[in-house]
N, C-alpha and C positions, 0 to 999 in steps of 0.2 A: 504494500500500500504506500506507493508514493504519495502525498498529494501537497497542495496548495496548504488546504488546513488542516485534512483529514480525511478517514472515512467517517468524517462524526464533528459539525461544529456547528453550532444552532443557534442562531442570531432571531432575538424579537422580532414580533409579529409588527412589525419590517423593521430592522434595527440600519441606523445608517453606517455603511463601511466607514469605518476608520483608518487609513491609509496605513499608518504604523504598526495597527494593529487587527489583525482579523479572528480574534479569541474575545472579544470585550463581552462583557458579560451580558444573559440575554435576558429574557421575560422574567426569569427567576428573581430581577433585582424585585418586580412589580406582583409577580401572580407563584405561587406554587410554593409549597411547604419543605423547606429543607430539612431532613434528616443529618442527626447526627449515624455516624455508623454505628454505633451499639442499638441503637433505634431502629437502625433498617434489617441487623443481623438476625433481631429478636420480631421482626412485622410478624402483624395478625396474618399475613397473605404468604409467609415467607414459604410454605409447601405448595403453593401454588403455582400452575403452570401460567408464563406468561411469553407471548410472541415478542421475539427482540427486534427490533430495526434500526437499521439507519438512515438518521433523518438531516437533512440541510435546509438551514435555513437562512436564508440572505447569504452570508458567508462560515457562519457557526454549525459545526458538526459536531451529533452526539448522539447517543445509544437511549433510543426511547422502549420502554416493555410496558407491553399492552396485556391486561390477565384474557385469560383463553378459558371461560367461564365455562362454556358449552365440553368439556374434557372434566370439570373439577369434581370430586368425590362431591366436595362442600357448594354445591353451585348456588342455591342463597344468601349465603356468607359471600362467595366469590364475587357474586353482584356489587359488594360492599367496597373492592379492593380495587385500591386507584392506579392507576398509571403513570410509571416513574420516569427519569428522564436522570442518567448517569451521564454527565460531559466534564468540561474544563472551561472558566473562562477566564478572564486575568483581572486583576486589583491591582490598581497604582499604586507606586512607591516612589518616596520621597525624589524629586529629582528626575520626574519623569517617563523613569524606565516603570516597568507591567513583570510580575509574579502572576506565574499559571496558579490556578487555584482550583479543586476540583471538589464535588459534589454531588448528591443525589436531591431532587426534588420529585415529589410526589404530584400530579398535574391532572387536569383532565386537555387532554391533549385536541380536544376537539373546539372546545372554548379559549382553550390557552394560547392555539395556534392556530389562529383559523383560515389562515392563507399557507399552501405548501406545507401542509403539515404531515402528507402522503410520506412512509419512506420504501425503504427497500428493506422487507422481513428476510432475516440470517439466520434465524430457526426457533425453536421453543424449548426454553428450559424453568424450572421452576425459580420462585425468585429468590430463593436462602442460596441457590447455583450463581444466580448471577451476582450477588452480595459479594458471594466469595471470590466473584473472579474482578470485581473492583474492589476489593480490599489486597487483594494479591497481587492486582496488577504494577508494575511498575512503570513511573509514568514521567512528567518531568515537572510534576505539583515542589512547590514552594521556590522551583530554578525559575529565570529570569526568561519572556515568552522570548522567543527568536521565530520571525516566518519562516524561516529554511530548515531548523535543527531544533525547536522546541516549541511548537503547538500546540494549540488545543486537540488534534488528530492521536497524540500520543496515547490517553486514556483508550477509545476506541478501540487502537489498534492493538493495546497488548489486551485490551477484556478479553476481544477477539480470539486473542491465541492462546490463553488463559480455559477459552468455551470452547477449543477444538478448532477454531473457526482459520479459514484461511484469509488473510487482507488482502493479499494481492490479487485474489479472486477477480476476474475481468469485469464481471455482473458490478461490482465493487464498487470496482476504482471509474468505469463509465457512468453506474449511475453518480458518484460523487462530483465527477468530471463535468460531467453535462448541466447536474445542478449549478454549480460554481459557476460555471458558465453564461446561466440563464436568468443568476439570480445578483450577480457581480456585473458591475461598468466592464469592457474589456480595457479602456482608459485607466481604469484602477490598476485590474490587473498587471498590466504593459510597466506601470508609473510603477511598483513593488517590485517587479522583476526587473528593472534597470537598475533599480539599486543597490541592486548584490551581482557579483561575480558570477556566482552559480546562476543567478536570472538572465543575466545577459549570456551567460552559454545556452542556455535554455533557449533565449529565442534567436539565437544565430542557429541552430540544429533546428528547431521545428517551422519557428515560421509562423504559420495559421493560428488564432488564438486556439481553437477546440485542441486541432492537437497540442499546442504547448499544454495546455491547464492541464490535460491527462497524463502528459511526460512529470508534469510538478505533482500531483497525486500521485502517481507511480513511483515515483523516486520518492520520495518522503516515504510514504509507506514501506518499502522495499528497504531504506534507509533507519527503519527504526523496528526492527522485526529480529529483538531479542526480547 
C-alpha cells in the first residue's frame, strides 16, 4: 500500500485540504464519541461480528466497522451497537509542526458522513478482533506527521496486516487512488509533490495525475509494510 495518505484517511463531511497537511483531524473534532482503549477492549458489542472498510474522505483515510446484525447470536442487543471508525489525524504542536495522533470513535456513519461515506469492505471480523489488531498495530502515533514517510495511512495499513489482510491488494490501492483523486484539487496534489524530492520523481516517471496518485499510494503503502 503505497499511497498519498493511505489506504485509510477521513476528512469531515467536506473538511478543506490543508496543503501541509493531509491527516488534520476530521468530524471526530464535532460528532462521535471517542473511546479510550480499555473502553473499547471491554465494549458491550466486543463479540460481535462487524464488516471492516475502507473509507476516504476528502483526503482522510480510515478503517470504518459496521456491526453485521443479520449473523449475531445477540441480534436485539446487536441493533444497539454502533459503528466505529479507527484512523489517525494530527494535533498541532508548538511551533507549527502536527503529531499523528490516533483513535477510535464510535459514529453513526450515515448521519456522520453523509457525503462519500461509501467504502471498500476488506472483510468481517468481530470487534474484540479488530480492538486487538489496533492496539497491536504499530503505527507512527505521537512521531511528527510527514506526507511521504508518516501518515495518517500508517494505522490502516499495519491493522490490515495485523487482520491477515493484504494492503497492497490492487482493489486497495485503486479504490484509494481514485478517491484521492476525485475528492482532492489535482493543483493541491501537483503543489505537495513539488515539494519533496520523492514528489518530483514521482511526476517526472508518471506524468498523468491518476497515475501519479496510484504510484504515491502504492509506494507509501509498499513503503510501510512491517
Amino acid at each position: 500500500m503505497k499511497f498519498l495518505v493511505s489506504a485509510f484517511t477521513i476528512f469531515a463531511a467536506y473538511i478543506a485540504w490543508e496543503p501541509v497537511n493531509a491527516c488534520v483531524t476530521g468530524p471526530t473534532d464535532k460528532k462521535g464519541r471517542r473511546l479510550a482503549l480499555s473502553e473499547a477492549v471491554s465494549h458491550k458489542c466486543a463479540g460481535e461480528l462487524y464488516d471492516l472498510s475502507v473509507v476516504v474522505h476528502g483526503a482522510h483515510i480510515l478503517l470504518s466497522a459496521e456491526p453485521k446484525c443479520e449473523r449475531s447470536l445477540r441480534s436485539n442487543e446487536c441493533q444497539e451497537c454502533p459503528s466505529l471508525v479507527f484512523h489517525e489525524s494530527t494535533s498541532p504542536v508548538k511551533g507549527g509542526r502536527h503529531r499523528i495522533e490516533r483513535s477510535i470513535h464510535e459514529f453513526d456513519l450515515t448521519e456522520d458522513f453523509t457525503e462519500d461515506h461509501d467504502g471498500l469492505v476488506l472483510g468481517t471480523f468481530n470487534l474484540g478482533t479488530l480492538v486487538k489488531a489496533y492496539d497491536d498495530a504499530s503505527d507512527g502515533a505521537s512521531r511528527w506527521y510527514n506526507l511521504f514517510t508518516n501518515n495518517c495511512a500508517g494505522l490502516p495499513i499495519n491493522m490490515g496486516l495485523h487482520l491477515g489482510l493484504d494492503p497492497t491488494d490492487h482493489k486497495i490501492v485503486s479504490f484509494v487512488s481514485r478517491k484521492l483523486s476525485n475528492n482532492v484539487p489535482s493543483s493541491v496534489i501537483m503543489d505537495e509533490l513539488t515539494n519533496d524530492e520523492a514528489g518530483m520523481a514521482m511526476i517526472e516517471t508518471y506524468g498523468k495525475e491518476d497515475a501519479l496518485i496510484e504510484a504515491y499510494v502504492s509506494t507509501y503503502i509498499h513503503d510501510h509494510m512491517n
